[in-house]
N, C-alpha and C positions, 0 to 999 in steps of 0.2 A: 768652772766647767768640768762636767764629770763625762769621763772617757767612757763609749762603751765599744770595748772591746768582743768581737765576737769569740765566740768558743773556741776550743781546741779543734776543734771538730767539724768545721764547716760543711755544706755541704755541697757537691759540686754542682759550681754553675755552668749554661751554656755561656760560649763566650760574647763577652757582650763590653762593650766600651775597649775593647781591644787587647783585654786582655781576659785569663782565665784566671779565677783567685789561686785555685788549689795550685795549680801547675806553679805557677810563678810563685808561688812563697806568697803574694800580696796580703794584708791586713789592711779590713775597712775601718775606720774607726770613724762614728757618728759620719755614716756615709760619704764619709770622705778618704780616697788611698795616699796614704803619704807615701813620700818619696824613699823611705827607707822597704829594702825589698829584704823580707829577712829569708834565711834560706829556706829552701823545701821541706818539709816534714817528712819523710816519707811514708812516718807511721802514719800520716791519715788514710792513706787508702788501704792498708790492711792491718787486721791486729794478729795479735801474736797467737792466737787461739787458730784465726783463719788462717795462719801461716804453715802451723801446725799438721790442719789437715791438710794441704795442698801435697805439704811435704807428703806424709803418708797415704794419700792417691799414687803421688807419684812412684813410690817407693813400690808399691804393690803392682801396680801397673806397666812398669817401667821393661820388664824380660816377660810379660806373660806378650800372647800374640792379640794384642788389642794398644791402642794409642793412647800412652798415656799423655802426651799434650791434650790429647781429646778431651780424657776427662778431665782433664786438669780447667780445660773454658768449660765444662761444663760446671764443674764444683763451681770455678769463680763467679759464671753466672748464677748459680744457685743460692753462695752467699753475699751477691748483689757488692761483691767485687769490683770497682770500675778499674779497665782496663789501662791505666797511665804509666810510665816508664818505669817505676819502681815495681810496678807488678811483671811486668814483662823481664824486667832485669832477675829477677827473682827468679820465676820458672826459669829462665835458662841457665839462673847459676843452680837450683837445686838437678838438673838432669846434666851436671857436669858431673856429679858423684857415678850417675851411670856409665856416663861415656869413658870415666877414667878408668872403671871397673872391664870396663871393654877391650880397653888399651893395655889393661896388666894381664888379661885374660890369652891378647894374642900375641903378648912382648915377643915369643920365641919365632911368630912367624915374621914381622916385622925386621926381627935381626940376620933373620937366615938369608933374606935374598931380595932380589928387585923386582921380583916376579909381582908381590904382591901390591908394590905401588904402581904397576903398571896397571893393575885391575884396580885398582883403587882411583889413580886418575880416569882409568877407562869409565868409571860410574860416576865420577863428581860433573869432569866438563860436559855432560849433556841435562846432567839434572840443574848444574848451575846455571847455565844456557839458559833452560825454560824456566826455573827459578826467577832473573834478571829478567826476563819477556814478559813474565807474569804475575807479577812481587805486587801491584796496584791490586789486578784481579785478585790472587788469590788471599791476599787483607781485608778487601772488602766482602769476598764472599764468600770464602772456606772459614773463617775463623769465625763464622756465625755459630751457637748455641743448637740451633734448629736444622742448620745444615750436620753440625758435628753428630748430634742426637740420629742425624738418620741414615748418618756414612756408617755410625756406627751397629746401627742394628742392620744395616744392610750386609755389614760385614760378617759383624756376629754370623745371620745365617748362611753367608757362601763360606764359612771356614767351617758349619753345622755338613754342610750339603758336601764338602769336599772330604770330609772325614769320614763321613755316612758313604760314599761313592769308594775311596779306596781303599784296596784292598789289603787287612789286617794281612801279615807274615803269621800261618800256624804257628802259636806258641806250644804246642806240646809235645812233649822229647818221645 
């Protein structure tokens, strides 16, 4: 009896008999899943070339005034990326390099006083609030491609419109 093993590379299925191949680690062989669940790949859902760019979206986008998560569903969508836990693990360890860049940037006000964790908690418990209220909503329907595409050009032109409106400081001495 000759095994046939599917590729490295499967491709992803809807879930159907109860489970998901890709997610679960499973391997069909001549249509049948055995009981051995080997582990997750996690290289199938992105290669290292796409990981590449992700990074460097993020990297460029990450202090300019535009969202680099934004573009980062948008790339994914572009290179037909499926969204599964190792991709999501990923972007948020790649914009951990920002955040820590952020953290060395204001070490000195951090050490000085309590003042800033008071405005610090003052911004997190209301956003965490509607965060938790809204964590189903804003999954299923902020993190869309089509939505992200047109926050962002919505944005693009109120920061075009806000800049055009105020008033430059005379630069000349």
């Amino acid at each position: 009896m000759k095994l046939n093993i599917e590729p490295d590379r499967p491709r992803i299925q809807k879930r159907s008999d109860c489970y998901d191949i890709c997610y679960l680690g499973l391997r069909k062989i001549n249509n049948f899943t055995p009981l051995i669940i080997y582990p997750p790949t996690t290289f199938l859902f992105m290669t290292i070339t796409q990981s590449i760019i992700i990074a460097i979206i993020e990297g460029l986008t990450e202090f300019l005034p535009v969202s680099s998560t934004g573009h980062m569903i948008l790339a994914s969508a572009a290179m037909n990326i499926h969204e599964e836990e190792f991709v999501k693990t990923f972007e948020i360890f790649i914009q951990s390099g920002a955040i820590l860049a952020i953290a060395l940037m204001y070490i000195n006000r951090f050490v000085q006083g309590v003042t800033i964790y008071i405005k610090l908690l003052a911004a997190f418990i209301p956003t965490a609030i509607i965060g938790l209220l809204a964590y189903d909503y804003i999954k299923a329907y902020l993190f869309n491609p089509i939505v992200v595409s047109v926050s962002l050009i919505i944005g693009g032109f109120v920061l075009i419109f806000i800049d055009k409106k105020v008033k430059k400081p005379d630069k000349s001495f």
